[in-house]
N, C-alpha and C positions, 0 to 999 in steps of 0.2 A: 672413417677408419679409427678405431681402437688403439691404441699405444698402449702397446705393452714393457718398454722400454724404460729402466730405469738405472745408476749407478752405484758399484759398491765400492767404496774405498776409494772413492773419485773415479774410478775405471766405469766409461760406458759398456751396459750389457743392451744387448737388441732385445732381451725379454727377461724378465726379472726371475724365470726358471733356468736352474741347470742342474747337473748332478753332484747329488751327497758322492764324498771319496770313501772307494770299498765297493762297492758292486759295480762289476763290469770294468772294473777303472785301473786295473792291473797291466796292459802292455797298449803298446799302439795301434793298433785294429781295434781293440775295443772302444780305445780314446776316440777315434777317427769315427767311428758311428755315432758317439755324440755329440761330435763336431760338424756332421751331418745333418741333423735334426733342429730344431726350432732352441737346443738349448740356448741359453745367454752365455754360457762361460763354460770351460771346461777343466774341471780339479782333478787330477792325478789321485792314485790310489796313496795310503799314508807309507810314507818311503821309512827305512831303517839305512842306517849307515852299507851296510851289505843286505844283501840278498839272501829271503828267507821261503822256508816251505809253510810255514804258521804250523798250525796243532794239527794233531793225525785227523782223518774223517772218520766218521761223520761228524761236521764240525757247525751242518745248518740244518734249518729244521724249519716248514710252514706249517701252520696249524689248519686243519682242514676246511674250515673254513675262511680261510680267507684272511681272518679279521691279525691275526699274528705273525709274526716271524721270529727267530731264535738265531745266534750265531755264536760260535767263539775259535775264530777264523785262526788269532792269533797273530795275526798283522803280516799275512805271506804276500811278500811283494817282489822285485826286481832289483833294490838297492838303488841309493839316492844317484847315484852317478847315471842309471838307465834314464831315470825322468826328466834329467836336465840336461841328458844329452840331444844334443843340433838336432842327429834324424831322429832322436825317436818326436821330438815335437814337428816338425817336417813331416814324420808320418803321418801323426794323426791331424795337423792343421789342415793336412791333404784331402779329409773329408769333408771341409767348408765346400760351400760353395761356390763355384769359380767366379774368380773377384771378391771373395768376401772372406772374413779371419772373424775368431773369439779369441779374447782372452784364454791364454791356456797355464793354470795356476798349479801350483804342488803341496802337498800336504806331506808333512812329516812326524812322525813320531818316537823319538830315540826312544832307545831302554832308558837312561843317563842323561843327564844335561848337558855333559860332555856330549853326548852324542848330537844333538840338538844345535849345541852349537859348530861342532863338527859340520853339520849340514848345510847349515847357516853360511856358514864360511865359504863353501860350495858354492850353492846358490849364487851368494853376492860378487863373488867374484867369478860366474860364469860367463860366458858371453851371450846366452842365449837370453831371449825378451819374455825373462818371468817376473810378473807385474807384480803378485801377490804371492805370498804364502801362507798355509795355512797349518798353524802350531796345534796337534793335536796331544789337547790336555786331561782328555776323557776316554781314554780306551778302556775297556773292561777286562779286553779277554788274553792280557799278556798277564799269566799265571806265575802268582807270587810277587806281584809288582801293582802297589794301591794305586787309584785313579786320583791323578796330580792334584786336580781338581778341587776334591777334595782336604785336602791337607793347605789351608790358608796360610802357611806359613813358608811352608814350601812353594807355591803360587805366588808371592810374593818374591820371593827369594829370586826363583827363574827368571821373571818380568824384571826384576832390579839389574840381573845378570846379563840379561840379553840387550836390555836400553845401554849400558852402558859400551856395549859395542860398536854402538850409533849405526848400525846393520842399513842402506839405503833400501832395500826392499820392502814394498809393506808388509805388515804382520794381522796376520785374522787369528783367533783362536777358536779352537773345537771346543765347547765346553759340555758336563754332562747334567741330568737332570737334577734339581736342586729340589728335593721333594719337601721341607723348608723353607718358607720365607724370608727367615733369621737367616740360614745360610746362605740361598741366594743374594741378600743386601750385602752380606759380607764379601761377598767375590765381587756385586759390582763395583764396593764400594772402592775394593783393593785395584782391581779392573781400573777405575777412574785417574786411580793414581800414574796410571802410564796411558794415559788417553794421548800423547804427541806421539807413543810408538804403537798403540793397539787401535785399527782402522775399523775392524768389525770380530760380531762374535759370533760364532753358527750355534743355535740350541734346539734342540737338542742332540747329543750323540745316543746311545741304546742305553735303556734304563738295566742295569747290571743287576746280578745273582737273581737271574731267571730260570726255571727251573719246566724241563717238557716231558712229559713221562710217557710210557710205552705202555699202552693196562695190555697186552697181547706177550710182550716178551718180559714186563713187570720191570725195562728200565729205561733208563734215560734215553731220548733221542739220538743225545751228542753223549761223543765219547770224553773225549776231553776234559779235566778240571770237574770230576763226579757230577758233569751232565751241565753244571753248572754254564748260564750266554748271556748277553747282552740279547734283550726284549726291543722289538721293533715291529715298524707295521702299524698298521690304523689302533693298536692296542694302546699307542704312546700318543697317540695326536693331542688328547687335552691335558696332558702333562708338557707337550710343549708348547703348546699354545700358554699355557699359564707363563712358562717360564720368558717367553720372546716377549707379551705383554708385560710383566714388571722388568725384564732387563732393561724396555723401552722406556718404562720410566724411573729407571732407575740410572740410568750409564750416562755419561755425556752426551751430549746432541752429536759432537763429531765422530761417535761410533756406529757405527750401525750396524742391526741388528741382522741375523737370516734366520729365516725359521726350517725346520726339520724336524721331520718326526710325524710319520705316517699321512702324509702326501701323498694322494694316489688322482687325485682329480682339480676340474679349477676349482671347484667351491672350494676344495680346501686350502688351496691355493690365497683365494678370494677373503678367508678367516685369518689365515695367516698377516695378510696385510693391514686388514682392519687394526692387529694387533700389535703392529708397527715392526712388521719384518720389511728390511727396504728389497729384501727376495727372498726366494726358498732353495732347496735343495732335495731332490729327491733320493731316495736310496732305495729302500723295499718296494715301492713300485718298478724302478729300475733291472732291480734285480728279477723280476717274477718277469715283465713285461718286453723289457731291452727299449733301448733307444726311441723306440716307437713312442712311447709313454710321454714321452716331451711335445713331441708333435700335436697328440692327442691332449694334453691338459694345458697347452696354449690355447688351441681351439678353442677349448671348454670356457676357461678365464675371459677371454674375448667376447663370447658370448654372453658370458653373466654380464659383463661390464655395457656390453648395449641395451641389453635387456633392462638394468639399470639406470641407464643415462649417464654412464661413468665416459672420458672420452679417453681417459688415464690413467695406467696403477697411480698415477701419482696423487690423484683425486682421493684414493681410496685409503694410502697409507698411512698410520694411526691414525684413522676415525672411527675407532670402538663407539659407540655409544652407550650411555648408562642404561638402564636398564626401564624401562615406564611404562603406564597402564598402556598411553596409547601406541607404544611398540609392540608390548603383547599383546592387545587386539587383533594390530594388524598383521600379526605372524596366525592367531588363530582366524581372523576371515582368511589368509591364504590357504590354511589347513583345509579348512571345510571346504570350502572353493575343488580342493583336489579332491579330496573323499567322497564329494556329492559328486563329482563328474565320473568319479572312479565306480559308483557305486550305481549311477544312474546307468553307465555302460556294463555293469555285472547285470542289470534289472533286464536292461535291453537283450541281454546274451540270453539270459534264462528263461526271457518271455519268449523268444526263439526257438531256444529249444524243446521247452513245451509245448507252442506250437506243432513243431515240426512232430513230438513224439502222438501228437492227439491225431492228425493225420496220419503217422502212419499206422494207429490203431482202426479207425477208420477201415481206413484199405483192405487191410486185415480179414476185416468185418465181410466186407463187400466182397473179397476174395474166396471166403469159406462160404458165402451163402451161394455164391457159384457156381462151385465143385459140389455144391451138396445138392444142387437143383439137376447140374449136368447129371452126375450118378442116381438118381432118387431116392437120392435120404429125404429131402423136402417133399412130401405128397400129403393130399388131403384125406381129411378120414374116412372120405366114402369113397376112395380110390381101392 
């Protein structure tokens, strides 16, 4: 058997996938079907001090193919009080399986830091069994309000604010894509300085001022903020791969990393780990798919890992390898390997059909010269 099993923030998870917060993650029936499913953990949608409707629709947008997504939701959720209330977690833990529980964590996003700590406050002194929370410092699409993130001084400032609280819950943060190097070392490095209060970082959140256009009505998808979303889906995946891989070597050992950001299967799953995510987090697969999608990309993970010789994510996590002649060799014999089976079975189909079309010319043949002999069109010249 495969283990898929690994921990974040000291918290055991039964499988190193669960869901990104934001799709599907808004009330208790939706929590409760992925507490359902093969996820490892289950994260609430990002709460606000009250309860909001987010931006007018159309507020989401898939690109036709597949390969994109677009949002700018606006942060519409329930308010922090719905998420850490008794039943609504009772609801949704209600969809484990009997005899068996996940972690079930919250995510929050004030306007303010007042607000944040507002929540905080909340949280720590509620009675219900929330393990983790998770500080989202990368939203894009709360209009007129810069991504925290961003502003290293302000990121600072909030981390200074909130350790001094001595807050007993853990703390994870959302962070968002760092399309800089320079920038990225600077947030881990600030990062680093509260490694006794920051347990884990999720990377990526949706790459911001995205833009989807309508060429039929001549505009934007989304109504909202002049069309302007946060960019998601397989479009972001090696922008967060980059980012999970130098967090990894850039943050403390006692942090760990999640990866996120256009997850839709195990291999990708499978990349994410190499690159030192100690788990992942799904979203836009989520969203497109529902709950199923968990079920389905354990399988898939499970399988690469035997097919590999793997017996554990935990064989697998940060073991990128450099880059070498004899690694791309053996990536191209696998190439060819598929191409010439792919290609000898197109050979095989079209020698078939040829066959098949030469017969039925044939028959054809043998058909006309019947009719023409039954009627006497065929007669000899001295007839």
């Amino acid at each position: 058997m495969v283990s898929l099993e690994t921990t974040l923030a000291g918290i055991p998870l039964k499988t190193c996938v669960y869901n990104a917060s934001g799709p599907r993650s808004g009330n208790s029936s939706a929590l409760a079907k992925v507490a359902a499913s093969r996820s490892g953990a289950i994260l609430a949608k990002s709460a606000t001090v009250s309860s909001q409707n987010g931006n007018p629709q159309p507020r989401t947008w898939h690109s036709p193919d597949d390969k994109a997504s677009m949002n700018s939701e606006g942060l519409p959720n329930n308010g922090i009080d719905y998420y850490i209330e008794s039943s609504t977690i009772e609801e949704t833990l209600a969809g484990c399986k009997e005899g068996s529980t996940k972690p079930y964590m919250v995510s929050i996003s004030g306007k303010t830091l007042d607000d944040n700590l507002a929540m905080l406050d909340k949280i720590n002194t509620s009675p219900a069994n929330i393990p983790l929370v998770e500080l989202n410092l990368a939203c894009p699409n709360v209009i007129g309000k810069p991504i925290i993130a961003y502003d290293f001084d302000q990121l600072k400032m909030i981390l200074k604010t909130i350790q001094s609280k001595k807050y007993k819950v853990k703390l994870g943060l959302k962070l968002p894509p760092y399309l800089d190097s320079k920038h990225l070392s600077q947030a881990a490095a600030i990062i680093n300085e509260y490694s006794s209060m920051v347990s884990y970082v999720a990377s990526i959140n949706t790459i911001g001022n995205a833009l989807s256009v309508d060429p039929v009505s001549e505009a934007p998808f989304i109504s909202s903020n002049n069309g302007l979303a946060g960019l998601s889906g397989p479009a972001v995946k090696y922008t967060a791969l980059a980012n999970v891989r130098q967090m990894r070597e850039q943050l403390d050992k006692s942090i760990d990393v999640v990866g996120v950001g256009g997850i839709e299967s195990g291999t990708d799953v499978f990349l994410f780990l190499l690159c030192g995510a100690t788990a992942v987090q799904v979203g836009t697969c989520h969203w497109k798919e529902g709950a199923t999608c968990f079920d389905r990309i354990c399988n898939e993970l499970e399988t690469i890992l035997q097919e590999k010789g793997y017996s554990s994510v935990q064989d697998v996590i940060g073991q990128l390898k450099p880059w070498s002649k004899e690694g791309a060799a053996k990536s191209r014999a696998a190439k060819k390997l598929e191409t010439g089976g792919s290609a000898g079975a197109t050979k095989t189909a079209n020698g078939s059909s040829d066959f098949a079309k030469m017969l039925n010319n044939i028959l054809l043949v043998v058909i006309a010269i019947l009719l023409a002999d039954k009627f006497g069109v065929l007669q000899s010249p001295t007839e």
